[in-house]
C-alpha angles and dihedrals in degrees: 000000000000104000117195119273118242133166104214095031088055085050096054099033082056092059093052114094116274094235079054084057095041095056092032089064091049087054093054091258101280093162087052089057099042092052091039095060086048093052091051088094095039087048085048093055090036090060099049081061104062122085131235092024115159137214108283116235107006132150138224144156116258098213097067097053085133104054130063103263118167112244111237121207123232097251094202133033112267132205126225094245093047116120094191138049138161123230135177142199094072110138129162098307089078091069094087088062096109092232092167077096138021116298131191123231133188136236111174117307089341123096112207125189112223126192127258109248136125105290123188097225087183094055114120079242141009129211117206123199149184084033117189104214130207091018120175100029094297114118131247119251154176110270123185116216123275113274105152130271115006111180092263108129119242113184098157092064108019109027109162096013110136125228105252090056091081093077084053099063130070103214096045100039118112118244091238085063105026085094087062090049089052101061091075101068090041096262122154114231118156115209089233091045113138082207099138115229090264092048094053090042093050091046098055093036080056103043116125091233099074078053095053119162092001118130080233094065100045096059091042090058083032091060093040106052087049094052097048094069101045118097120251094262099052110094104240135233129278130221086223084060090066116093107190128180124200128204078024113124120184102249102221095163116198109251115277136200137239105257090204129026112250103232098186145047086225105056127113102190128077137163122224119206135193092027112148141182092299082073081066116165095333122161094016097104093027149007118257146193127254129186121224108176107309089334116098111201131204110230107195119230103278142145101257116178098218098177085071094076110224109048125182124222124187124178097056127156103233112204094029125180090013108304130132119261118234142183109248134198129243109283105016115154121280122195145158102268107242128258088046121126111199120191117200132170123273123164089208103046135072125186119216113202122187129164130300097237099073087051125078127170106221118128115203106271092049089044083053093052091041090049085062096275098267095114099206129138092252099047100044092040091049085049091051089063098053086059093049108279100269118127107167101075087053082110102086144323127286103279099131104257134164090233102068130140095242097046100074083067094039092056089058088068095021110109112266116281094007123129122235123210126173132179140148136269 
């Protein structure tokens, strides 16, 4: 009868009498396994103390020993008889693996001859059939799924490494404390979690935070956060559907004067006074709109030094947008018309766009009124699903701003010391 291996069970059942172990065999070891399930914790920690331990069931091809090729992990249990298995964790690497004819791949001490075919080593998972076991004169056997270190030595690969370096890497830790190694990259694993290995291992690969201040990562958390609040029956969000521009800071410039009262209707040349660095580079990639008084006026592309307070435009369109054009007095207020969205350069900012529908602009008391005025939990909430079911941009409309709802999530993943801003189109 094959009774399971353990360390530190071996240790204690060795100190028993031998007449106890005698009588404890005819009785189908019920003492072994008794001491064996209390020593699971004490093997655990055992394990975590021995030096140049690998990674457990893993699999590779044998013909590449030479090149660097990603070791995938054996997603289910297999038999020794099984001429078939599952495995996951191939990526591209795996396309050097010369599949036009039969390969050999490896699982522990077992060499198993695999048919040549078209494989998607990039797939979240691969299935490998009509399996040839034992090849080469080793000998089929039983193999657990992959779930991290698992004791078994592995000089070849990991000489000198310590023991307690196996809960530091991902690809050796063991899934009881792969939750711990997660937290870390802000992952959240819980300890009770029914997430398989392969679950757990594609989660934290994943996780935004190995991808840390990367464009890539943003729109993965942006995405995200919008689609986990939409019903079931809302098409979510793409990450296609993300325009972001880096280096791209919202222009929102302080209100400025006029530096010289506009005497006539006629005149196309104003000065602008108390303008500062919010002005920023506006107008040097496009035209744009300001506001004195009722009169829009139209300011050409141009490089305007904003920070030397006053500058002087000529070339404008007075009346713009048809509004009336005036004469204004000195200092009369000069702002950005509304409804414009100006873009300038800024090494430290970046602006995030997505689209308009999973934006409204109710604030609360006008959610509640539209919601029938009653104000309670279960008509607001039911008229928060007519809109969509997101809550969190309830805040305000789509102009790009810093404040946003959804910035406070995206800063956790944005690069150190830049400026978020997201809006609609």
């Amino acid at each position: 009868m094959a009774i399971p291996v353990s360390y530190a069970t071996q240790q204690i059942y060795q100190s028993v009498p031998q007449n106890i172990q005698d009588q404890d065999a005819a009785s189908g070891y019920p003492l072994y396994y008794y001491l064996y399930g209390v020593c699971q914790s004490i093997d655990r920690l055992d394990a975590l103390m021995i030096d140049n331990v690998g990674a457990g069931v893993t699999v590779s091809p044998t013909s590449l020993e030479a090149l660097e090729v990603t070791e995938a992990y054996l997603l289910n249990p297999i038999t020794a008889t099984a001429t078939s298995m599952t495995i996951f964790g191939t990526d591209t690497t795996w396309t050097q693996v010369p599949t036009g004819s039969n390969f050999v791949i490896a699982i522990e001490n077992e060499m198993i001859l695999v048919p040549g075919g078209t494989y998607n080593w990039s797939a979240v998972s691969v299935t490998l059939s009509g399996l040839t076991r034992g090849y080469d004169k080793t000998t089929a056997a039983t193999h657990a799924a992959s779930s991290g270190s698992n004791g078994a030595i592995d000089v070849e690969d990991y000489a000198g490494a310590p023991g307690w370096s196996q809960v530091l890497d991902l690809k050796r830790c063991p899934q009881y404390a792969l939750p711990w190694l997660s937290q870390f990259i802000g992952s959240n694993i819980s300890q009770n979690n029914t997430l398989t290995y392969q679950q757990i291992q594609n989660k934290m690969a994943t996780r935004s935070g190995f991808q840390r201040a990367t464009t890539a990562s943003i729109i993965a958390e942006m995405v995200n956060l919008i689609n986990v609040q939409l019903p079931v029956t809302s098409t979510p969000m793409l990450a296609s559907q993300v325009i972001v521009m880096e280096n791209t800071e919202v222009l929102a410039p302080r209100g400025g004067n006029l530096g010289a009262a506009i005497t006539t209707t006629g005149a196309t040349s104003i000065t602008i006074t108390n303008t500062d660095s919010t002005w920023g580079y506006l107008g040097s990639n496009s035209s744009f709109v300001i506001t004195v008084d009722a009169e829009k006026i139209l300011v050409p592309k141009g490089n305007y030094n904003w920070m030397a307070s006053p500058v002087t435009i000529t070339g404008v369109t007075r009346g713009y947008g048809g509004s009336t054009a005036s004469t204004h007095l000195i200092n009369a207020g000069v702002s950005l018309s509304a409804g414009t969205i100006m873009y300038g350069y800024n090494p430290y900012a970046m602006t995030l766009l997505i689209p308009a529908s999973f934006y409204n602009v109710y604030t609360y008391s006008s959610l509640v009124i539209a919601a029938g005025g009653a104000g309670t939990y279960a008509a607001v909430n039911t008229f928060i699903g007519t809109l969509g079911g997101i809550y969190a941009d309830l805040a305000g409309g789509t102009f790009p701003v810093s404040s946003s709802a959804f910035v406070n999530f995206i800063y956790r993943y944005r690069p150190a010391g830049i400026q978020a801003f997201i809006g609609g189109y």
